[in-house]
N, CA, C and O atoms as a MOPAC input file, in Angstrom:
PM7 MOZYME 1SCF
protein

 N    115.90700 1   106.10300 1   110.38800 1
 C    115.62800 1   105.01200 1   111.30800 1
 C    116.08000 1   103.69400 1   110.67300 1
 O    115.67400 1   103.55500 1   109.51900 1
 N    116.87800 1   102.62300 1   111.19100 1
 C    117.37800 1   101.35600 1   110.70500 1
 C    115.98800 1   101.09800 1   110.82400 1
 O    115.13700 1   101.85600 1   111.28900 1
 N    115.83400 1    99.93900 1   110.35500 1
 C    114.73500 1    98.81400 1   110.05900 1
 C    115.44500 1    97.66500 1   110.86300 1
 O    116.66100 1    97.83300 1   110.95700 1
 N    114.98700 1    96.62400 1   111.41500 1
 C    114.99800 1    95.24000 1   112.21700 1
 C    115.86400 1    94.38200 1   111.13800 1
 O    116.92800 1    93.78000 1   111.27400 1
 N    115.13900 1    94.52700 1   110.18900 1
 C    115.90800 1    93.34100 1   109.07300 1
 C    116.35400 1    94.38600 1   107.94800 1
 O    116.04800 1    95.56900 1   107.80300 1
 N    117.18300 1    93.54000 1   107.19900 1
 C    117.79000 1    94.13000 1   106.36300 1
 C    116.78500 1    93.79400 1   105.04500 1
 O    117.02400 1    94.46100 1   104.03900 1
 N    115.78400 1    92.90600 1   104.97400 1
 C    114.96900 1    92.71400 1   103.78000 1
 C    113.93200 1    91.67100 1   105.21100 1
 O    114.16300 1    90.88700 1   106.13100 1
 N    112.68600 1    92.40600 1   104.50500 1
 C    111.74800 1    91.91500 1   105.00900 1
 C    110.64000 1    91.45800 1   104.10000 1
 O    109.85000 1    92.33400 1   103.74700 1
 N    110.43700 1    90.16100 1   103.63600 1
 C    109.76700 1    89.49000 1   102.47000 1
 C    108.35600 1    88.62300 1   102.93700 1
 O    108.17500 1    87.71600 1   103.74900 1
 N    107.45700 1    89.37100 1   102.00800 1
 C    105.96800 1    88.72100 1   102.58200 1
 C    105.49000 1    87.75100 1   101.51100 1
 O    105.61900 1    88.34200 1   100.43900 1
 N    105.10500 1    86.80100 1   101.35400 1
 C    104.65400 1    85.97500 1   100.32800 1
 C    102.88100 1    85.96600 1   100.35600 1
 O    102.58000 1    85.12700 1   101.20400 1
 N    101.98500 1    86.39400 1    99.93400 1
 C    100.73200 1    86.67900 1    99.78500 1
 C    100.17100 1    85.08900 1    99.87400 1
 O    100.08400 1    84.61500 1    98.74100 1
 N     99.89100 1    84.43100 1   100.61500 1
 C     99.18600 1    83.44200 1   100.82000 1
 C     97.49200 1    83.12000 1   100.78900 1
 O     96.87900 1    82.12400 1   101.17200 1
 N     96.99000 1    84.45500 1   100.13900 1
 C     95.39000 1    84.32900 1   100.60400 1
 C     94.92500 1    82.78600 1    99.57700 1
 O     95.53200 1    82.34100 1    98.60300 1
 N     93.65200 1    82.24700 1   100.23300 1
 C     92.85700 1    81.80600 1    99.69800 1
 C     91.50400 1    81.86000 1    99.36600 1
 O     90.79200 1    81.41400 1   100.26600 1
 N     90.97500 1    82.21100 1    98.48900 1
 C     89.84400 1    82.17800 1    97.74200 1
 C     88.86300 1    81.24300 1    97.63200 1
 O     89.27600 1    80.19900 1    97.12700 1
 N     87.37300 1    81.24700 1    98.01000 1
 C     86.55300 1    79.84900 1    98.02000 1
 C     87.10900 1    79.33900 1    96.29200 1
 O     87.90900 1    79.90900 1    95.54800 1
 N     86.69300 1    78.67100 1    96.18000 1
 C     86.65400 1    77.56500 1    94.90200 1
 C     85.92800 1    78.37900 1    93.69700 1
 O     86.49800 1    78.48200 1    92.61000 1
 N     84.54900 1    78.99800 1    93.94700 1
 C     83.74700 1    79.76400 1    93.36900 1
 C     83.89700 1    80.90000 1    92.81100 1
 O     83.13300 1    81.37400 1    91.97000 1
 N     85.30500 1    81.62000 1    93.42100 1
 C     85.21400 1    83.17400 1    93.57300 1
 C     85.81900 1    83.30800 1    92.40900 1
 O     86.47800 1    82.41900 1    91.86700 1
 N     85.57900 1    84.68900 1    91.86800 1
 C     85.81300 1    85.21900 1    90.14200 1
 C     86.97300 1    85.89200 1    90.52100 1
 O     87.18100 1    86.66200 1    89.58300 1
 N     87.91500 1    86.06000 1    91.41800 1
 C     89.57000 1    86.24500 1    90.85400 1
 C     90.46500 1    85.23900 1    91.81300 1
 O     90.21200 1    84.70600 1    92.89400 1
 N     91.37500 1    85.21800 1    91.13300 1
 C     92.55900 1    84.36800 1    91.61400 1
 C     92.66900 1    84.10300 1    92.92900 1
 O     91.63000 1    84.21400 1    93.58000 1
 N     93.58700 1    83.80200 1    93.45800 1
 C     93.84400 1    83.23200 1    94.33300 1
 C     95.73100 1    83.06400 1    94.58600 1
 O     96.17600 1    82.08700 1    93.98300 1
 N     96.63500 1    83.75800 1    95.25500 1
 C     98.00000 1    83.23800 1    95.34200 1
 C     98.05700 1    81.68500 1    96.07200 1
 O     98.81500 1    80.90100 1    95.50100 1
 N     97.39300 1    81.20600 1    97.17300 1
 C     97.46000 1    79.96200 1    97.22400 1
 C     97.31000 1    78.99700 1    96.30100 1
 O     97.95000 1    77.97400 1    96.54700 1
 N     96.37000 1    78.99500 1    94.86200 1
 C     96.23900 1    78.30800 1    94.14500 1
 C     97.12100 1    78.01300 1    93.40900 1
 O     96.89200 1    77.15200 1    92.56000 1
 N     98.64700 1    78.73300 1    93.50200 1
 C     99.50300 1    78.63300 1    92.83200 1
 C    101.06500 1    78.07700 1    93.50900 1
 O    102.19700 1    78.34800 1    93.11000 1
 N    100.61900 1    77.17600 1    94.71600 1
 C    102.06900 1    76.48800 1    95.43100 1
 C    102.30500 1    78.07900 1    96.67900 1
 O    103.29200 1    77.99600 1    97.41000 1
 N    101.81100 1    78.79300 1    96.76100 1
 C    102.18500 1    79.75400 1    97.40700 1
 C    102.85100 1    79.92200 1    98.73800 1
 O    103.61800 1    80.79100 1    99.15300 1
 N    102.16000 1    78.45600 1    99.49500 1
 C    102.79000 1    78.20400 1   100.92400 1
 C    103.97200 1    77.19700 1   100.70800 1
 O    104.58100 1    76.94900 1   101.74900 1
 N    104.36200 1    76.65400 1    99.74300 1
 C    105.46200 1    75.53300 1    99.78100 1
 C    106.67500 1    76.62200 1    99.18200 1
 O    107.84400 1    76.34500 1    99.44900 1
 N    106.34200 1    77.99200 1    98.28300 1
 C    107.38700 1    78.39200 1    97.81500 1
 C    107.66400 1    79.49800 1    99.20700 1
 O    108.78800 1    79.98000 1    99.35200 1
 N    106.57700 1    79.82000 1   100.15100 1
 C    106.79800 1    80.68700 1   101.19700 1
 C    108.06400 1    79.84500 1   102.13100 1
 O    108.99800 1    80.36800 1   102.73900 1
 N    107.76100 1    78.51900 1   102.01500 1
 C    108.35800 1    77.27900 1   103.10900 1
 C    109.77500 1    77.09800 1   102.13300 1
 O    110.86400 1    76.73000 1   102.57300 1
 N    109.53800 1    77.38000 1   100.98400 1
 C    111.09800 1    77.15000 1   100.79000 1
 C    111.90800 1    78.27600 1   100.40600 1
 O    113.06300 1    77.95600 1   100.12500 1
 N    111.59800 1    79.68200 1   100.29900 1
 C    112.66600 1    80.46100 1   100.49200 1
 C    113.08700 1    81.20000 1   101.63600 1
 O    113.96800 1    82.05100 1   101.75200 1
 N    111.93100 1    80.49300 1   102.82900 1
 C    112.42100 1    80.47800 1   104.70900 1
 C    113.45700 1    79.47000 1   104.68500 1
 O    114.31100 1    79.77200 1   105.51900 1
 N    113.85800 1    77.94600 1   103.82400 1
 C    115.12000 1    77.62200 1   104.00300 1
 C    116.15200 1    77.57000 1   103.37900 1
 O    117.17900 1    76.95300 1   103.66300 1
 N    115.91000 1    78.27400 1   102.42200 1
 C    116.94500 1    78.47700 1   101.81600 1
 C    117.73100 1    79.83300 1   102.41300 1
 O    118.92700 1    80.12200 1   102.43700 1
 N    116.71400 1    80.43200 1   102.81200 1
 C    117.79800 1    81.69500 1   103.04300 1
 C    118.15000 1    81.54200 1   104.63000 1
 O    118.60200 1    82.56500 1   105.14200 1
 N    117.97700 1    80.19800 1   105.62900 1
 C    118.06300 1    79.39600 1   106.93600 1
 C    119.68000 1    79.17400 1   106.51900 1
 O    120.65000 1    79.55700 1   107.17200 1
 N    119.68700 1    78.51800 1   105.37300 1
 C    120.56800 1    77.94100 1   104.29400 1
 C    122.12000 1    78.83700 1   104.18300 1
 O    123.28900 1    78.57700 1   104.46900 1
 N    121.57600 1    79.70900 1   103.75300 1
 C    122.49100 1    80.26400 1   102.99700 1
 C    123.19300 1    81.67400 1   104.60600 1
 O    124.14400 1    82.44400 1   104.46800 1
 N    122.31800 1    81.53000 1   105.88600 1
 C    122.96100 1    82.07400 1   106.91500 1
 C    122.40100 1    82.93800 1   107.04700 1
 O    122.81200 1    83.57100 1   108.02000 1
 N    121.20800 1    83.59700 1   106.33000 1
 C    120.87200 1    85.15100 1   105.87800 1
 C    119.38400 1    85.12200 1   107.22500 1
 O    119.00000 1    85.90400 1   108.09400 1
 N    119.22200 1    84.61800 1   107.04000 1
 C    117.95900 1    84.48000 1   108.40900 1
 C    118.17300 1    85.18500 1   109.38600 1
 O    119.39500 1    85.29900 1   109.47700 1
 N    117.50700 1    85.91300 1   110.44600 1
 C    117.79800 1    86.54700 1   111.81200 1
 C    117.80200 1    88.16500 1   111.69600 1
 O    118.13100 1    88.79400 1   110.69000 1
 N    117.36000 1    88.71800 1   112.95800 1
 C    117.43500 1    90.02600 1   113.21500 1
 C    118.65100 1    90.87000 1   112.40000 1
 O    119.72200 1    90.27600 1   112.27200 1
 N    118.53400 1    92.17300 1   111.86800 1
 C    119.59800 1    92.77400 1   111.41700 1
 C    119.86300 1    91.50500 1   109.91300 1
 O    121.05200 1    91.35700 1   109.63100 1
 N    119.06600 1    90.85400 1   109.22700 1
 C    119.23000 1    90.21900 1   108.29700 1
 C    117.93800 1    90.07700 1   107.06300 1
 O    117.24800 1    90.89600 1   106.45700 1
 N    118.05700 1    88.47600 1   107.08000 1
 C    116.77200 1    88.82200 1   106.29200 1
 C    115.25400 1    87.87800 1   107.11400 1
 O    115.48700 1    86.95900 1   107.90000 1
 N    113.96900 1    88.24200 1   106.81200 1
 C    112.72900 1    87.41200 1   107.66700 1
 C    111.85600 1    87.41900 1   106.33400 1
 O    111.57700 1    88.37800 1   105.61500 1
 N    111.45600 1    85.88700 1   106.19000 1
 C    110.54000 1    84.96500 1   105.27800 1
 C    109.20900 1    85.56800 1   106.26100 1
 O    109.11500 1    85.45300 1   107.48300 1
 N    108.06500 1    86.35400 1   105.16500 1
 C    106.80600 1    85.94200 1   106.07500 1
 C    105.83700 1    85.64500 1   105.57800 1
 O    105.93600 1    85.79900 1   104.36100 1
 N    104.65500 1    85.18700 1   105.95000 1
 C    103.43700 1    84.96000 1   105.44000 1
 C    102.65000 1    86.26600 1   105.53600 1
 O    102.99700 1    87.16000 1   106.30800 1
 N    101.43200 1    86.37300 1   104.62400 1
 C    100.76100 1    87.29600 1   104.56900 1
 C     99.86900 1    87.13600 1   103.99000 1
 O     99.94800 1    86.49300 1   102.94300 1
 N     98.66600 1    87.64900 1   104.42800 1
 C     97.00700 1    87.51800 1   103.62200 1
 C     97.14900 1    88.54300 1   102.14800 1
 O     98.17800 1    89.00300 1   101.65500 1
 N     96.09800 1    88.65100 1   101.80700 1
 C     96.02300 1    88.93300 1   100.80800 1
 C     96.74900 1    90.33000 1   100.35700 1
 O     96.21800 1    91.29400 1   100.90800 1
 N     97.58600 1    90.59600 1    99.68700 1
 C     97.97300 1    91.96000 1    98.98800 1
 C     97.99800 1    92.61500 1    97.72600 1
 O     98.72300 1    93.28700 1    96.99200 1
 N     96.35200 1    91.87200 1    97.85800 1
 C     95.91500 1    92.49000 1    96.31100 1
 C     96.25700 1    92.83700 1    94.53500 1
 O     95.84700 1    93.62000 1    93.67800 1
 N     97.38600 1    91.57700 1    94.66000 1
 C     97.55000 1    91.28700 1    93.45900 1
 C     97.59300 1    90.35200 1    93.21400 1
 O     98.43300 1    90.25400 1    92.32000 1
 N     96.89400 1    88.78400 1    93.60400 1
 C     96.51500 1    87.88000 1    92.86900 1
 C     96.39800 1    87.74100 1    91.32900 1
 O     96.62600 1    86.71100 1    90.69500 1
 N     96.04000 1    88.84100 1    90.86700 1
 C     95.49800 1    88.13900 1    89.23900 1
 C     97.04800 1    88.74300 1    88.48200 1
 O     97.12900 1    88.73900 1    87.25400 1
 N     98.02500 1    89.15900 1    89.19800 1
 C     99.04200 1    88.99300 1    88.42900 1
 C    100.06500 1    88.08100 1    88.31600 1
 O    101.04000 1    88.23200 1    87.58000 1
 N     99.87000 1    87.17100 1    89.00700 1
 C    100.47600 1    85.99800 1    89.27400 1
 C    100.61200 1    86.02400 1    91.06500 1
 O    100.12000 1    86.91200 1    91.76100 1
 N    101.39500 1    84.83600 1    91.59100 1
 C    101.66000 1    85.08800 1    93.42900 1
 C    102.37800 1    86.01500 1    93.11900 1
 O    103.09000 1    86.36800 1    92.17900 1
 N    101.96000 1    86.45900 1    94.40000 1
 C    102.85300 1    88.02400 1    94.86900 1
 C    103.28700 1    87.80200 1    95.73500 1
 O    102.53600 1    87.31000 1    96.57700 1
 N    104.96100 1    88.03100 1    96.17700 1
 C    105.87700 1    88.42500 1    96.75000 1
 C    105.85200 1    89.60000 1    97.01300 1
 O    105.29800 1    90.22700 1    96.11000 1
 N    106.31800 1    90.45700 1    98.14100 1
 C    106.65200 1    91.80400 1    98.12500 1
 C    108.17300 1    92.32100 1    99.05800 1
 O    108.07300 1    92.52100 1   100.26900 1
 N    109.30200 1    92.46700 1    98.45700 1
 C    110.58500 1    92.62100 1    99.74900 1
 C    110.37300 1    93.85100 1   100.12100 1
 O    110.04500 1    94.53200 1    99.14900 1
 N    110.42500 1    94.58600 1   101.33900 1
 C    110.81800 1    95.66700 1   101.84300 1
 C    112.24500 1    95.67600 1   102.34000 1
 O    112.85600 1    94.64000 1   102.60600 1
 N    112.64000 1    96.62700 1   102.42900 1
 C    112.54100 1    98.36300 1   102.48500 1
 C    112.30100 1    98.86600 1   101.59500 1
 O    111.98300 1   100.05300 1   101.65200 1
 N    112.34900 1    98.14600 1   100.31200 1
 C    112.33900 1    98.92200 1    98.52500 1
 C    111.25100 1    98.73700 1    98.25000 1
 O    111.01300 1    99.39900 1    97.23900 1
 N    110.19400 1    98.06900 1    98.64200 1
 C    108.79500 1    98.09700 1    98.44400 1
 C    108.81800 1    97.39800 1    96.38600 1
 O    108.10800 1    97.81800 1    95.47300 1
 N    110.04000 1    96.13600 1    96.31000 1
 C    109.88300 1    95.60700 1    95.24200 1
 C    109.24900 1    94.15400 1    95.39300 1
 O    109.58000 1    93.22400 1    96.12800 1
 N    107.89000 1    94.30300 1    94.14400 1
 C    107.63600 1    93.01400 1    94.02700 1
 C    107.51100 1    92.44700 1    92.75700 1
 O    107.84200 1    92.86100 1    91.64600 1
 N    106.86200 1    91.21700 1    93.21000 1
 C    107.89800 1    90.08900 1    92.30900 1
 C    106.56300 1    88.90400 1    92.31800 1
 O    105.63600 1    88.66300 1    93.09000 1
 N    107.04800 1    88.33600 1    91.00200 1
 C    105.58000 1    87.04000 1    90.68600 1
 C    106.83600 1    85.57000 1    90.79800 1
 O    108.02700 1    85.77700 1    91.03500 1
 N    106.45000 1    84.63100 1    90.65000 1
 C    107.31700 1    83.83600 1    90.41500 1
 C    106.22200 1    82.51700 1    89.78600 1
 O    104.99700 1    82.61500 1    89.86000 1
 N    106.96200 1    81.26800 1    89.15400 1
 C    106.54800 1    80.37100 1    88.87300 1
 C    106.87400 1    79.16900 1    89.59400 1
 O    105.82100 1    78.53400 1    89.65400 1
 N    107.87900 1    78.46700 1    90.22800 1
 C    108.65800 1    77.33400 1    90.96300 1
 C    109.36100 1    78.08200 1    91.44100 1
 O    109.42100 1    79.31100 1    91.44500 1
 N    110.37600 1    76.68800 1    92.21000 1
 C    111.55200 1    77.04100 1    93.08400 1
 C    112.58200 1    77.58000 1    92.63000 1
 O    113.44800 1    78.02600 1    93.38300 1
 N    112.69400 1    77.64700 1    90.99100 1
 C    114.14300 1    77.92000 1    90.71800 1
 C    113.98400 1    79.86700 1    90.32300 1
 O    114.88200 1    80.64300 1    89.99600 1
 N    112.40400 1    80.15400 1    90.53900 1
 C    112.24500 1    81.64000 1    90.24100 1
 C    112.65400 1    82.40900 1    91.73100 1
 O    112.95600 1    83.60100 1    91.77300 1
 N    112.61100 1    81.52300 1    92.93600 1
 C    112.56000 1    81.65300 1    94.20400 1
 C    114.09900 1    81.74200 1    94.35900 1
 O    114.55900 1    82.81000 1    94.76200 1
 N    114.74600 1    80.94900 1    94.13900 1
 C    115.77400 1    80.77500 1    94.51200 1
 C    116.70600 1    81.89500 1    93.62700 1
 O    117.76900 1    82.12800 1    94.20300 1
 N    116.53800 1    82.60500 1    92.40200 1
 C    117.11200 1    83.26700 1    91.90200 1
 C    116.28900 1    84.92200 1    92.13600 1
 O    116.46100 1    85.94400 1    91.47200 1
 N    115.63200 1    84.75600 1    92.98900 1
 C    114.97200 1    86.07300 1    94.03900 1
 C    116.04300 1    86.15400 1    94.98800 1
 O    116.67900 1    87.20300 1    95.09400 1
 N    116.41200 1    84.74100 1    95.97000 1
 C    116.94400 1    84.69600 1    96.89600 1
 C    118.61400 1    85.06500 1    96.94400 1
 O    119.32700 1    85.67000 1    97.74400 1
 N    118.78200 1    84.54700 1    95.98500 1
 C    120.13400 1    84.51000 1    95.26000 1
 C    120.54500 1    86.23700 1    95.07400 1
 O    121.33500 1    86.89700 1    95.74900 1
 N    119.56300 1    86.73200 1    93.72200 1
 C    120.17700 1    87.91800 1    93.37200 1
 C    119.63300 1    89.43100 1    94.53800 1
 O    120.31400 1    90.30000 1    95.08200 1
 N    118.31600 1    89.20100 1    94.53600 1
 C    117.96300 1    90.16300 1    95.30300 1
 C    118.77700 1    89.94500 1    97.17100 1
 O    119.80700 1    90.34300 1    97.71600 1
 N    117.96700 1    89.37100 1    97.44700 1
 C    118.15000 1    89.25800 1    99.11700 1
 C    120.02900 1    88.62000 1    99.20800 1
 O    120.54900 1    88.84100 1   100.30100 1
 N    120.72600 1    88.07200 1    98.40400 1
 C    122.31900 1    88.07500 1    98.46100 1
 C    122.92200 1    89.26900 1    97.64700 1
 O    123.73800 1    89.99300 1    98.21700 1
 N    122.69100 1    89.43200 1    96.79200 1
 C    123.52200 1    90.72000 1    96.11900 1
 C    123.13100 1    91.79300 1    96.29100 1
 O    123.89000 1    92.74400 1    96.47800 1
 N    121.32400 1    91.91900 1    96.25700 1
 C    120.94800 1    93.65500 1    96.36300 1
 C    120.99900 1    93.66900 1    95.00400 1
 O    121.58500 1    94.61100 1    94.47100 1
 N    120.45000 1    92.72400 1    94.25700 1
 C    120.31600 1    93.31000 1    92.57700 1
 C    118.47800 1    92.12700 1    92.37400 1
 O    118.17400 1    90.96300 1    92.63200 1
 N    117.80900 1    93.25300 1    91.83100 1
 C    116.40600 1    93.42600 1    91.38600 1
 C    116.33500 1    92.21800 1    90.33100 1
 O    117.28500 1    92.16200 1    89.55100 1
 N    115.32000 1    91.23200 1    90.20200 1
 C    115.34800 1    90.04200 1    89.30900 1
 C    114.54100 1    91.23300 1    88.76000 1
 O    113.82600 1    91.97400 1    89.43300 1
 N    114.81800 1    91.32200 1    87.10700 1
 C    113.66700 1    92.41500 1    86.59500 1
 C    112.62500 1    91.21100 1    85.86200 1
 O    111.40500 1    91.37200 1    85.89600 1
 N    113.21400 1    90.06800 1    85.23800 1
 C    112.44800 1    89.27300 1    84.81100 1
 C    110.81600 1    88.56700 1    85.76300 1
 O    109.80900 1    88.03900 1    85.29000 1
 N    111.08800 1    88.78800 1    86.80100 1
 C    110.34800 1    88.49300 1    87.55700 1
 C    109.46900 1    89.61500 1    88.35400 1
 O    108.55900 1    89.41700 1    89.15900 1
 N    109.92200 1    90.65400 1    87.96600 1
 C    109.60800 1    92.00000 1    88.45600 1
 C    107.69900 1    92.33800 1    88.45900 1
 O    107.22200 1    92.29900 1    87.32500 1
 N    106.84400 1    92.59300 1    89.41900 1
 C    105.76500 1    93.33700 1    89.19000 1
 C    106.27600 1    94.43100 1    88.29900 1
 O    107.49900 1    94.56500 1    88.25500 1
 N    105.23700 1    95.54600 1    87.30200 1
 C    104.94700 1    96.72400 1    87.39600 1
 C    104.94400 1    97.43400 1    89.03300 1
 O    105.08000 1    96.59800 1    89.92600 1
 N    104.82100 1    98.69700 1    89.42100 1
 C    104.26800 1    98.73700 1    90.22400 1
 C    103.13700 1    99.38600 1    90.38400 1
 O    102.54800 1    99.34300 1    91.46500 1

């Protein structure tokens, strides 16, 4: 069965009260790096059906390893720190089809 997109990328956006004893991916820029690799890859043409789709997503249970990213169809994810860890996600994975391993979850 094709899939809709050719990479389908969720960025874990949950937030956590203030109080709570594990992490949090929002606490870490999570919606500004979700907002900027929706334009960069707007950017770079890759956006749209049969391509690639930026999404948001509640929690996917790996907060305490840093934000979590997750691309499908390969079910690879990925932590990042800033824009330039984003952009070399965007770059190698979702343009070439080659795995940032530096940035790589376990799985």
């Amino acid at each position: 069965m094709d899939s809709f997109y050719k990479y389908h990328v969720f960025f874990c956006l949950n937030q956590r009260a203030p109080d709570a004893d594990r992490p949090s991916c929002a606490n870490c820029n999570a919606q500004a790096m979700q907002e900027h690799a929706k334009k960069r890859v707007k950017q770079l043409g890759l956006a749209g059906p049969g391509k690639v789709r930026i999404n948001k997503a509640g929690c996917l249970e790996r907060c305490e390893e840093g934000p979590a990213v997750v691309i499908y169809p390969e079910g690879t994810w990925y932590t990042y720190v800033d824009e330039s860890d984003i952009d070399e996600i965007v770059e190698s994975h979702l343009v070439q089809g080659k795995v940032v391993e530096r940035l790589k979850m376990d799985r």
